[in-house]
N, C-alpha and C positions, 0 to 999 in steps of 0.2 A: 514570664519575664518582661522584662521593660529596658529603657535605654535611660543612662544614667542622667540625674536631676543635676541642675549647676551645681549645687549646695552638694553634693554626693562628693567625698572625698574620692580622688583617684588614685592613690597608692594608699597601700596599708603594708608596709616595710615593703618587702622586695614582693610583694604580690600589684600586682595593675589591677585595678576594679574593668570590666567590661560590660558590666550590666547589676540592673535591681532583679535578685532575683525573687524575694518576698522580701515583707514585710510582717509584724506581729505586734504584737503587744509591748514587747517590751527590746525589738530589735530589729534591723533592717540586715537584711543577707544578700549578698553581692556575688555573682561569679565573679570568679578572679583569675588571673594566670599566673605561674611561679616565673618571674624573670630571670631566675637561673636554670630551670630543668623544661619551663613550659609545659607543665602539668596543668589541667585544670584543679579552682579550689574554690573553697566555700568560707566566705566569711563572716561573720559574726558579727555586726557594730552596733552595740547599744544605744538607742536612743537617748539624743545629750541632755535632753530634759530630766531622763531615769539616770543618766551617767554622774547628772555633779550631785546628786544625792546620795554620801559615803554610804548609807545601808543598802545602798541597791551595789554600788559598786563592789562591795565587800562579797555578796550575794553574787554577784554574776560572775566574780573569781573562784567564786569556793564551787562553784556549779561545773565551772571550768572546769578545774583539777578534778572536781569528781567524773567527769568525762574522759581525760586524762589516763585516769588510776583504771576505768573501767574499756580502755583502748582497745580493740580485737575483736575477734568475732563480729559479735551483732552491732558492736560500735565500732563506728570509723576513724581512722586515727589521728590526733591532732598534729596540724605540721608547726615545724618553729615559726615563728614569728619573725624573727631573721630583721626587725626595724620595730619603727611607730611610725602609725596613718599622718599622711602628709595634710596638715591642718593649717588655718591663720593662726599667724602670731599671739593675737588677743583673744582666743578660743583655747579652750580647755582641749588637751590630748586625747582622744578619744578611748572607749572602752570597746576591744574586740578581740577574738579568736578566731584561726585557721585551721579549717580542717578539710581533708581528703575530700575529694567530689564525686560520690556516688548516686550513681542516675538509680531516681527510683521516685516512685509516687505515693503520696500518703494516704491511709488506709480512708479516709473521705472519699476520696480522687477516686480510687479505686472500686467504691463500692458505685460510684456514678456511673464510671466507664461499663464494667462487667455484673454490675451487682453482686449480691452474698457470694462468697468466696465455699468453694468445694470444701468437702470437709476434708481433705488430703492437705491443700492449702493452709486451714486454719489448723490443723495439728501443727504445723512448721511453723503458723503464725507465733501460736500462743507457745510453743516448747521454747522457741528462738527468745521472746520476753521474759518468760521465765528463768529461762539460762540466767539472763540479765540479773532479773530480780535478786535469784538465788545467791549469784555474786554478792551482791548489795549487801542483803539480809545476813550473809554470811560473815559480814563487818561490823555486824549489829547495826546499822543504818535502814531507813526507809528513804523508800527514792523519790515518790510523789511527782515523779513524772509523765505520767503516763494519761494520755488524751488521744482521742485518733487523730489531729495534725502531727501529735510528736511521733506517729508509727509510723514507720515508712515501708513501702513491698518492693526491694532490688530484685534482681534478678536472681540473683543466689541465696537470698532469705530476708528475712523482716530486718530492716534497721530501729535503735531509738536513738533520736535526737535531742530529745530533754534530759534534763539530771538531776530536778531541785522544782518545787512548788512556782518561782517564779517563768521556767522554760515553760511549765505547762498550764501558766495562768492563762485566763480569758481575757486579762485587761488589768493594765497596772500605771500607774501615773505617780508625780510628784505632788507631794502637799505643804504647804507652807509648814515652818519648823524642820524641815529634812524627817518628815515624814516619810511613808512610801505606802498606798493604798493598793491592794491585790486584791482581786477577784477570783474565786477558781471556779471551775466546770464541774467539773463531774464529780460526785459531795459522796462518802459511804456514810451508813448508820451512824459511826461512832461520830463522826464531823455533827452529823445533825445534835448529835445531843450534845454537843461541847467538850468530848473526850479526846484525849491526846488520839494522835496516828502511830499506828504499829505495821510491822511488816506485813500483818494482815489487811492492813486497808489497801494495800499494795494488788495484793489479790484479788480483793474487793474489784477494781478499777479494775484488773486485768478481765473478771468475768465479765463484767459492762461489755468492753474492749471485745471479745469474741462473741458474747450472745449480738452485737452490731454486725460484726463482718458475719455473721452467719446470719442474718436476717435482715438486713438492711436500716433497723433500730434497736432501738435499746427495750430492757423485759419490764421498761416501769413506763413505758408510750400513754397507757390509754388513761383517761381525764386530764383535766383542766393543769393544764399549766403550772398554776398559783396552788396546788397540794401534790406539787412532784417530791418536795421532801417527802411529806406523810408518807407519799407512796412509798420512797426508797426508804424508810423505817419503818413501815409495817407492812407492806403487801408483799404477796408472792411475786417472783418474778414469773413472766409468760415466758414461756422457754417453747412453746409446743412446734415453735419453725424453725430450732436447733437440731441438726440432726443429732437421731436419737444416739446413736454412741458416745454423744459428747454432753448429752445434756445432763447428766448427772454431776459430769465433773464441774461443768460452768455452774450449775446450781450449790455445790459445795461453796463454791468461789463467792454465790451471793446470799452465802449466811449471814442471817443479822448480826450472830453472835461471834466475834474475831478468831473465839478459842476451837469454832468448829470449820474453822476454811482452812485447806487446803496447805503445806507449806509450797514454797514455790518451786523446791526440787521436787516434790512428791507428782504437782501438776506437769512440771516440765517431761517427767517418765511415763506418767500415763501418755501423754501426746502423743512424744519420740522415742522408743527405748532407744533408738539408735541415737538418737542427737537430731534436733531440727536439721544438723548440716549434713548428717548421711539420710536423711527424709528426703532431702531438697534435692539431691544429684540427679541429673538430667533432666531441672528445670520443675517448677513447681506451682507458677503463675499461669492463669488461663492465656487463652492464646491476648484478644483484646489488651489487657497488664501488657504483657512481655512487649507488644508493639507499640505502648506507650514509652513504656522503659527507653525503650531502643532508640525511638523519635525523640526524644529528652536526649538521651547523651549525644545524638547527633545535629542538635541545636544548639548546646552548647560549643564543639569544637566547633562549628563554624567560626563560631563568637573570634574576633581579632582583635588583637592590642590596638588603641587609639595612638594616632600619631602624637611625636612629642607636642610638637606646635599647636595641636588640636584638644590637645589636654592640657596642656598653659590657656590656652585662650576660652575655655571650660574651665578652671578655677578662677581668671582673672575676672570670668563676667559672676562671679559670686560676690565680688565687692560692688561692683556696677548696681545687676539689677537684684532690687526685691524681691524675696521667694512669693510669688504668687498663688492664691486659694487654689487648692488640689483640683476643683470643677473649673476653676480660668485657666488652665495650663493648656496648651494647644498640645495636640496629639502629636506626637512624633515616631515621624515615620518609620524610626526602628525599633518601633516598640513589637515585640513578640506578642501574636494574640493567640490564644488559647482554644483548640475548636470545642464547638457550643459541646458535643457531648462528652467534652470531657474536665466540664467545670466542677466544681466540688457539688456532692450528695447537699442536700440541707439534712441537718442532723435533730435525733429524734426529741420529742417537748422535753423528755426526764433529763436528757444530758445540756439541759441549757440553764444556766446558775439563776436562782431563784432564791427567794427572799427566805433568811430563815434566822427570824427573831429569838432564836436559843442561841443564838451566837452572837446575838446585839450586845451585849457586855463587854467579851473579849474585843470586840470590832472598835471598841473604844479605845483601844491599848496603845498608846503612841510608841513608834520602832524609836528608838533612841537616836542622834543625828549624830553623835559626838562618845565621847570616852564615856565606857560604863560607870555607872552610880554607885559608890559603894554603899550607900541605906540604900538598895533598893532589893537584895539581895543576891549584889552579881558577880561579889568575892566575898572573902572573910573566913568560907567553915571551911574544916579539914573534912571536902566530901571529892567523891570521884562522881556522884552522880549530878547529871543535869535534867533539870526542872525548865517546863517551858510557858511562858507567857508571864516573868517575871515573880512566880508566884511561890518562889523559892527559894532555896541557896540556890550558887551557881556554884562550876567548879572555881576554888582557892587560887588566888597568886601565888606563886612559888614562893615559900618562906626560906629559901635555902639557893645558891645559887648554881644552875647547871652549866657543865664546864663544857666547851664543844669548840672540838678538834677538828683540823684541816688537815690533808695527809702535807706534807712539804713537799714543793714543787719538782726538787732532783728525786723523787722518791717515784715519778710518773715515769710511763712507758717513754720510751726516745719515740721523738715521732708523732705522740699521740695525747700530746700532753689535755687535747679538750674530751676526750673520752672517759676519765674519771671523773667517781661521782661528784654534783655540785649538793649544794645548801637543801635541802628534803624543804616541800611544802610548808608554808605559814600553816601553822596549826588553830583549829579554833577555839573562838573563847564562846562567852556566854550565849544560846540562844536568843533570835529575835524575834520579838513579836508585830507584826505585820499590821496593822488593821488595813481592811477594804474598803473602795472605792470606787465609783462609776469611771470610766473614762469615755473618752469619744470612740464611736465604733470603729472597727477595723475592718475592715475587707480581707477577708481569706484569701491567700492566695497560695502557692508552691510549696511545700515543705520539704525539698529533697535535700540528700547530702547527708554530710555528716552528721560527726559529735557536735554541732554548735550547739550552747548551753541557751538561745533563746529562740527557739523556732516560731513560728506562727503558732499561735492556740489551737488554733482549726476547733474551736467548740462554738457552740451556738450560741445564740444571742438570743436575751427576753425578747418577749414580743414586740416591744419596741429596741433592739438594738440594746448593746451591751451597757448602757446607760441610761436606757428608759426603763420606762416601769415595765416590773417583772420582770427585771437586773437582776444578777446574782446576788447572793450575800455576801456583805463586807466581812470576809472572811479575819477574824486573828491568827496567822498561820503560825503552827508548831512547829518552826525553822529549825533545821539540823544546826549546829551553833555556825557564826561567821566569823571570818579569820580577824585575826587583828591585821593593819598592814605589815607587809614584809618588809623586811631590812632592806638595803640599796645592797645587790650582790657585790660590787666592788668593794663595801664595808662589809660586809656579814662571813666572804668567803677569805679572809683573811690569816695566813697560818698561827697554828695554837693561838685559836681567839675564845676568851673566857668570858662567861656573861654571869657577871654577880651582882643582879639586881638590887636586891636586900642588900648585901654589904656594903657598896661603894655607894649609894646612892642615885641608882640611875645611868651609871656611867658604863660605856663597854672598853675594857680597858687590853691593851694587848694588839701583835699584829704592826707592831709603828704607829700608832696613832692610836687618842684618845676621843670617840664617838659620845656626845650627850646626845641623849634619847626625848625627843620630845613625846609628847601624848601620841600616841602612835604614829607620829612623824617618820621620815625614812632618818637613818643616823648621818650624818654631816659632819667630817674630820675637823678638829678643830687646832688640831696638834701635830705637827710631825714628828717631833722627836719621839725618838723609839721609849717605852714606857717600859718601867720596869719589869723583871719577872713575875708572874702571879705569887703570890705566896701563898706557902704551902701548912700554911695554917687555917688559912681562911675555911669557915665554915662549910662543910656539905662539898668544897671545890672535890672534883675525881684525882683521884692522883698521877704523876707523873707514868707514862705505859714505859712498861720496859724496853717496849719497839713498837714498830709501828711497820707495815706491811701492806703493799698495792699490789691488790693482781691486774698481773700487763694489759693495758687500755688496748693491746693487738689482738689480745685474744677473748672468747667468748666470758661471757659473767660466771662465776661459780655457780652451778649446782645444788651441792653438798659439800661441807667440811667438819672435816670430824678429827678425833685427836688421837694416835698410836703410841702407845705404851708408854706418855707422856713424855715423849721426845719429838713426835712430827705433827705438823699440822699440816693433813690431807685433804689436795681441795679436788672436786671433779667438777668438767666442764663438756661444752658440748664437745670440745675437741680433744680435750686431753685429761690426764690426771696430773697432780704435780703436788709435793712436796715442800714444806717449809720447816726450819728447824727451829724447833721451840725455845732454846736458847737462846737467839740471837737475831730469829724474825725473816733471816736471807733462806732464797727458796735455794733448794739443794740440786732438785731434780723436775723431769717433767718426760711424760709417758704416754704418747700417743692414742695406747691401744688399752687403754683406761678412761677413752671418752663416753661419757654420759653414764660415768660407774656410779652405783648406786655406794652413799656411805664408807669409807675403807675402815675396815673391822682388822683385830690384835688376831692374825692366825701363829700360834704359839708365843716363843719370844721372839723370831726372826724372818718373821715374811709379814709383809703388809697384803691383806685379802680387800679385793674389791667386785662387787659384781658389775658386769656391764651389760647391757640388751643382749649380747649374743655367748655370754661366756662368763665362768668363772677365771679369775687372776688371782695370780700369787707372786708376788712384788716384793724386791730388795729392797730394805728401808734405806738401805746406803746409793743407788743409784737408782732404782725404778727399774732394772730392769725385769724381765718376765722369767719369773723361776718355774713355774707352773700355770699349763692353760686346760681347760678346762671346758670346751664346748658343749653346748644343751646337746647338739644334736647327735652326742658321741654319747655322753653321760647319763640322760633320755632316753637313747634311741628307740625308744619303743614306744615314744609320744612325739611323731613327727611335727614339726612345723612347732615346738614348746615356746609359748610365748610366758617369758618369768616376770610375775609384778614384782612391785616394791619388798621389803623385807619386812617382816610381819615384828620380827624381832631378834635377839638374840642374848644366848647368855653363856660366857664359857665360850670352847669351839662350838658351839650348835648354835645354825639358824635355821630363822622358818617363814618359808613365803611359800605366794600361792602362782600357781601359772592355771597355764589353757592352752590347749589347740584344737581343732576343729575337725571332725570325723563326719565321712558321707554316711549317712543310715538310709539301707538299700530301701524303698518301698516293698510291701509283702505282695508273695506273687497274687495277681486279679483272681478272682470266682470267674467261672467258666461264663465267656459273655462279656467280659466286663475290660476295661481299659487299665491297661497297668498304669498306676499311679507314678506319683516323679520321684527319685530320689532326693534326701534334703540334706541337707547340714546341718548339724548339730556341734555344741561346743560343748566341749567336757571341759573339767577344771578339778583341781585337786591343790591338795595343805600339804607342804614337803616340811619335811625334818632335814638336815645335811650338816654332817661334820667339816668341820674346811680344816681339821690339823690330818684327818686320816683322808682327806678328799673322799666321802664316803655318803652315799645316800641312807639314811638311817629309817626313814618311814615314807608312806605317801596316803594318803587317804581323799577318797573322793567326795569332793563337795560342790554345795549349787552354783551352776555358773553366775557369775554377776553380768550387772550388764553390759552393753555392746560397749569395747568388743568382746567380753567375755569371763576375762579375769579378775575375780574378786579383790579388794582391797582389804585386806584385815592387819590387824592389828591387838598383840601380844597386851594384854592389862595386866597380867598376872600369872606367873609361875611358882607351882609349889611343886613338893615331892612326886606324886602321883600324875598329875597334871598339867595343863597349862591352858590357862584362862583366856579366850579371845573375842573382839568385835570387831565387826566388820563397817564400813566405811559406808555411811547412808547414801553417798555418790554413786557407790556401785552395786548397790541392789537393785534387783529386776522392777517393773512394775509390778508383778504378782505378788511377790516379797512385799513391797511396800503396801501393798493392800490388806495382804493377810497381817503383818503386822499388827496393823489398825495403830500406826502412830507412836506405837512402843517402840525402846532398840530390844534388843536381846545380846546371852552371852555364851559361847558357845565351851564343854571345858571337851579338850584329845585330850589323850591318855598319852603319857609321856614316852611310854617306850613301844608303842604301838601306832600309834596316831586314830585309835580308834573314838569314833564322837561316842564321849559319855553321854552327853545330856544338853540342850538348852535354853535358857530361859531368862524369863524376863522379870524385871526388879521396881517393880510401884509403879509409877506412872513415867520412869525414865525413857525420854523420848528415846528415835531413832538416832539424833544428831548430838546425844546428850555427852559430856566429857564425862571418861568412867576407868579407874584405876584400880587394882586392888592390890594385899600385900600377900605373903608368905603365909598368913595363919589364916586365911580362907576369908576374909573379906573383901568386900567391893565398895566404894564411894564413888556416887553416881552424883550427876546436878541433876534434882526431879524440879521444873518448875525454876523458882528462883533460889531454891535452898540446896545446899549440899546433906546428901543421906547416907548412911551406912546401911551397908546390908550382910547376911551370911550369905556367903556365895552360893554354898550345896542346897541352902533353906529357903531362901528369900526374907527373911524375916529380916524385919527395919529393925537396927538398930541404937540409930541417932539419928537428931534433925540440926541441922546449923542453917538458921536463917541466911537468908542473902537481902543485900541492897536492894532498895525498890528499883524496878524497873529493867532488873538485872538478870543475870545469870552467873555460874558457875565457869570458870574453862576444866582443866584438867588438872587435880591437887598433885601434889608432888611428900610422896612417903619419906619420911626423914625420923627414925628411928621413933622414941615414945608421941612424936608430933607430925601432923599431915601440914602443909604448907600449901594454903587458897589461893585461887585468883578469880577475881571476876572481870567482866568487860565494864564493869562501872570504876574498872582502874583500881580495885580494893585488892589488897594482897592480905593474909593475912596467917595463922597459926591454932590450930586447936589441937587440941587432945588425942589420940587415935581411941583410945579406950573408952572415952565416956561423949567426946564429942566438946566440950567445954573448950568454950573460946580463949583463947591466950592472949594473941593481938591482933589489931587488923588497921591498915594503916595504909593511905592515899599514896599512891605513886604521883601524885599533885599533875596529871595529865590532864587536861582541859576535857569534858564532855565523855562519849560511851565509846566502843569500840571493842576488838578482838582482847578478848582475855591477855593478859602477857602471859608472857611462857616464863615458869622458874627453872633455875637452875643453882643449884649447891655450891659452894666452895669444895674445896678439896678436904679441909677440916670439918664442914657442914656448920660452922661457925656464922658463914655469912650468905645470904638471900640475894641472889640476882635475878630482878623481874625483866625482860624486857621486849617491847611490844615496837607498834610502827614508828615511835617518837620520839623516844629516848632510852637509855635503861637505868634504872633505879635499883641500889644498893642497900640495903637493910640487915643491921643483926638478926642473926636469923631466932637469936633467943626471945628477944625481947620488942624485934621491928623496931629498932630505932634507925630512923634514914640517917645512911652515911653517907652518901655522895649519889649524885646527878652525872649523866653523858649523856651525850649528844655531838654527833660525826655531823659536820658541814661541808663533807665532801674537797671536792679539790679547792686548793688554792686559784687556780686558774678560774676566770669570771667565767669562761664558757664554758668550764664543765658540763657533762649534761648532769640532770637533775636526777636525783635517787629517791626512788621511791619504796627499798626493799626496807621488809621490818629489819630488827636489830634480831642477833643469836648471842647466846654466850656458851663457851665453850669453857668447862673449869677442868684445872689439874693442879692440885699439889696447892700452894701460894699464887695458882695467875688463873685470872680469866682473862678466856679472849672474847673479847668483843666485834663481831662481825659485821657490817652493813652494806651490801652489795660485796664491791671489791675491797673494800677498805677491813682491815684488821688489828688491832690493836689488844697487847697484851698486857694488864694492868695487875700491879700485886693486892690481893687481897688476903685476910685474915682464915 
């Protein structure tokens, strides 16, 4: 750390800057203090030369949010922002983020101080990233963060601090035209030869990342500098000072070939079965780490707020004197100095960017500075998929326009009116292409703390420094797409505000006033008079909801909500259960002893059944009260301690979930001579059957435990006569499972009225993570790949293939009488055949870029298709996929709502779906 520069802003909203704590590539990080709580923080401020160039700015947002969305665990959490950095008048508002201040050293630092990390260590290292990863990958996204400045070693486990290609660049600068040149570090196979990035180059870097902390360089060291590509695409990697338990899996990791590394949940199990964070309890850093760690956080509190008068007279000599060359600056006395053995490692020749003329093409690709082109291929097709470096369509402009609702203000909690959700993230539009750039070198320094989206690089430098020869490659990077800018919240969270782009012209009409939209400008009222109603003709608009429903800002977020006998909408929370009457929207009831219930399921015509962690319920529809309880430990009692997962499924009275408890297995008595061994624990786990009209346990059969803590997740695909078809959850398979697998899922069928396992097995090449449904006459549709397959269930024999979008996948189709209803994460929904597999229709939910499958849902007729996924939901005939209407929730009225991040549900009955997003509900007539 250092003591702050004139030119260093001193407030950034309510936080006080106290000191420089790094610097990087593409941003300067500050300790700070919270002047309402007196927390320490960590902030984020983009360098203003990278800030007034919109592609960078657009980029260092969208990196944000995805630090944001990815908040917990191994990421630190971003704090509000609560203002804007106090800047001169004639200066641009700076670009920055705030996040939690977690003392901890980056895996450079670390390897300086203590050297290669124990192999107990780097199991917690690499499980803890992976966790990350797996998140990521699980939203169809690559994260491209990953460098050792952006790893950090806390006390209680690894943090990451990047979130997007430019956090973890080696060097980034502005170019005339609102350019923006990036460099990166550490390059895999597929970068060298000019192929897009997949969630396997993810792992790629992560093997890098561990073969270092476990040897103090990287497996492609030995020769010349200037043929480190060649190396990292054609040689083995040296693993041989990996310890040997782990070097198979890091070598997995540095497959040339994408399609044979590792997924990121499969590495995170081998590491940790328990989780990096039950690995890590009672400490997991050598001793040298841990009293680095310690000495960091206790250098920071020292740190004191500057006086006011001392900080005016600190911004006022910014107008005085000229910033002076970084080597003329006289040393000041509060500058923090760093002891000699605990500077940063220099890092090995292969992880230092180097020239690589297969990418000299792309490198030529100017990022755009201004509104996308439309010759250039950045709207126009009916596609959900996104293409990157220009070299394709992009996703479509909405042709139709989406309608988005605000709940109304009297509709909020008393009291708590900024608790309900605000306006959901700018979404993104087209990918950008990057090329690279030399900049002036950087000096390494600190990388602790949080989420900040632009830490120090911490990667090496060509032999001349990040700009000299034997620089990296001017990389064209294959950006996750960047947001457009967001609306002004005061404009955007305005009640029943309708955005009909195509129709009106541009205009956002609705809310008391009439907003023109410039080129991605923020909107600007231009009108107060109150504007007419929308009209209910207008094309694609959602229709009017029959109600509209807040859950109380007092109490915790939903759950689960599910629909009873088509008269209640049942929500569970951590604290309670509660009830809403489908009529009319107003909640009826609310039930204590129904917190954290899984689902509430139809137990006959007159009881609402809910499970909760400790007990079955049985619930008045009319007041919530408890007609019937039901405790494991009564109902069980001959599996002490029963821990019940999730519900597997259900049909009729009969459900079916799996639990576990935990049993001592004695050690066998010693051989004469010999030392009796220890007693161990063991977890058993078994598949229940249970009626909830006879309150009646029907089966139970014992099956493999899953992993820690124990309890399988499974999940009902398919029930027939005889049988019932089921998979189990890739999250909770053991490491050995995952091994024996070999990358396959399987399907398991019990015997209906026994629970005895018939059989099971596995279907083509359908991974472990694969979405796989099947119906009544003994078939399965699996995604294998990017195609959806039919198979016989008893047989395995393929029976159909339906292509999928490039670059895509399948999620989980949805059975709807002679037709199966698609979804992919390329945003495609669509319809085929059950019998022959032939395509009906398939048709764009017009979502910008890739992302989680949506989830369908039927009408109550099966008339009409509701998709809906993190951004909006989209409505479709279900015969023919003609889009009917567009929604999108913008949370509360109130500007300070907090902001919602949950995807959309739809709940159908009869003529309405409900539409769910966090707390907000809304019930719309459909066909």
């Amino acid at each position: 750390m250092e003591a702050l520069r004139q030119d260093d802003p001193r407030r950034f909203g309510r936080f006080a800057a106290l000191a420089r704590f790094d610097e990087g590539a593409s941003a300067v990080r500050y300790v700070a203090r919270d002047l309402a709580s007196g927390e320490s923080a960590l902030i984020t401020a983009a360098r203003p030369e990278l800030a007034a160039v919109p592609v960078f700015s657009r980029r260092f947002q969208a990196e944000a949010r995805t630090a944001e969305r990815l908040a917990g665990g191994w990421v630190a959490p971003p704090l509000d922002p609560g203002g804007t950095a106090e800047t001169p008048a004639d200066e641009a508002e700076p670009l920055w983020t705030a996040a939690a201040y977690v003392p901890a050293v980056p895996l450079a630092e670390a390897i300086a101080i203590a050297g290669p990390l124990p192999e107990r260590a780097l199991r917690i290292l690499g499980a803890g990233i992976a966790e990350i990863l797996s998140r990521v990958h699980a939203a169809g996204s690559v994260l491209q963060g990953l460098a050792p400045g952006t790893v950090l070693l806390a006390a209680d486990g690894p943090r990451l601090t990047a979130f997007g290609p430019l956090g973890a660049a080696a060097s980034a600068e502005a170019r005339p035209g609102g350019q923006l040149s990036v460099r990166l570090g550490y390059l895999t196979p597929e970068q060298i030869e000019g192929k897009e990035v997949s969630a396997a180059s993810d792992l790629f870097v992560l093997g890098l990342l561990l073969a270092y902390a476990a040897t103090g360089t990287t497996p492609f060291t030995e020769g010349p500098a200037e043929e480190a590509t060649r190396r990292i695409a054609e040689d083995e990697p040296e693993l041989d000072a990996v310890p040997e338990e782990l070097r198979e899996l890091i070598a997995n990791c540095l497959a040339k070939d994408p399609d044979q590394r590792p997924t990121a949940g499969t590495v995170a199990a081998e590491l940790a079965l328990e989780g990096a964070a039950g690995l890590a309890r009672g400490g997991w850093l050598p001793e040298p780490l841990a009293a680095a760690v310690a000495d960091q956080e206790a250098r920071v509190l020292a740190l004191e707020v500057p006086e006011e008068g001392e900080a005016e007279a600190a911004q006022a000599g910014q107008a005085d004197a000229p910033a002076a060359p970084e080597d003329a600056r006289p040393e000041d006395p509060r500058t923090f100095r760093e002891p000699e053995d605990a500077r940063t490692a220099p890092e090995p020749e292969d992880a230092r960017p180097v020239d690589a003329p297969a990418l000299g093409k792309p490198a030529d690709v100017a990022a755009p500075s201004g509104d996308a082109d439309p010759g250039n291929g950045d709207i126009g097709e009916d596609r959900g998929t996104t293409r990157f470096l220009n070299t394709g369509p992009r996703p479509p402009q909405n042709d139709r326009p989406t309608t988005q609702l605000a709940l109304p203000h009297e509709l909020t909690a008393p009291g708590a009116p900024d608790a309900l959700p605000a306006a959901p993230p700018a979404q993104p539009a087209a990918p950008l292409a990057l090329p690279g750039g030399p900049v002036a070198p950087q000096q390494p320094g600190h990388t602790h703390g949080g989420p900040a989206p632009y830490p120090a690089a911490g990667l090496p430098a060509g032999p001349a420094g990040p700009g000299g020869p034997g620089g990296g490659p001017m990389v064209s990077l294959p950006l996750p797409p960047a947001p457009a800018p967001a609306p002004d919240p005061a404009a955007s969270r305005r009640t029943l505000l309708t955005i009909a782009a195509a129709a009106v012209g541009g205009l956002i009409v609705g809310g008391g006033s009439v907003a023109a939209l410039g080129s991605g400008g923020t909107a600007e009222a231009t009108d107060d008079k109150p504007a007419p109603k929308p009209r209910r003709t207008l094309p694609g608009q959602a229709p009017e909801p029959r109600w509209t429903y807040a859950h109380p800002a007092s109490e915790s977020s939903p759950l689960t909500a599910a629909l009873w006998q088509d008269k209640l909408l049942v929500v569970t929370s951590e604290s309670q259960a509660s009830a809403v009457d489908l009529r009319t929207g107003k909640r009826l009831w609310q039930r204590a002893d129904g917190a954290k219930g899984q689902a509430a399921l139809a137990a006959g015509a007159d009881l609402v059944f809910v499970a909760s962690p400790t007990e079955f319920l049985w619930l008045s529809p009319k007041n919530g009260k408890v007609v019937h309880r039901v405790r494991y430990t009564e109902a069980f009692e001959d599996l002490p301690g029963l821990t019940v997962g999730r519900l597997a499924g259900s049909s009729g009275p009969v459900i079916w979930f799996t639990g576990s408890h935990t049993v001592v297995e004695k050690a066998p008595k010693p051989k004469k001579g010999k030392k009796k061994g220890k007693d161990k624990e063991v977890v058993e786990a078994y598949f229940f059957a249970y009626d909830i009209v006879r309150r009646k346990e029907l089966w139970r059969t014992s099956v493999p435990a899953g992993r820690a803590p124990g309890t399988p997740a499974y999940r009902v695909v398919a029930e027939r006569s005889a049988d019932v078809l089921v998979r189990q959850d890739a999250a909770s398979l053991t490491a050995a499972e995952v091994k024996k697998a070999k990358g396959k899922g399987s399907v398991r069928s019990f015997d209906q009225k026994t629970g005895k396992l018939l059989w099971a097995k596995q279907y083509g090449a359908a991974s472990l993570e694969a979405a796989t449904t099947g119906d009544e006459d003994g078939t399965l549709y699996a995604a294998v790949g990017q195609d959806l397959q039919a198979f016989e269930a008893d047989s395995t024999k393929p029976l159909w293939r339906v292509e999928g979008s490039e670059d895509s996948w399948f999620g989980t189709p949805l059975i709807a009488g002679p037709l199966i209803h698609t979804t992919e994460r390329s945003r495609l929904v669509g319809a085929v055949e059950r019998e022959s597999g032939r395509l009906v229709w398939r048709r764009s939910t017009e979502v910008p870029g890739t992302g989680p499958a949506p989830s369908l849902t039927l009408s109550g007729s099966e008339k009409t298709l509701i998709a809906a996924d993190a951004v909006q939901v989209t409505v479709f005939a279900a015969a023919d996929g003609e889009r009917l209407w567009k929604f999108q929730d913008i949370g509360s009225a109130d500007p300070k709502g907090e902001t919602v991040r949950a995807s959309y549900r739809a709940l159908a009955f009869g003529e309405t779906v409900v539409v769910q997003r966090d707390r907000s509900f809304y019930a719309f007539p459909v066909a």
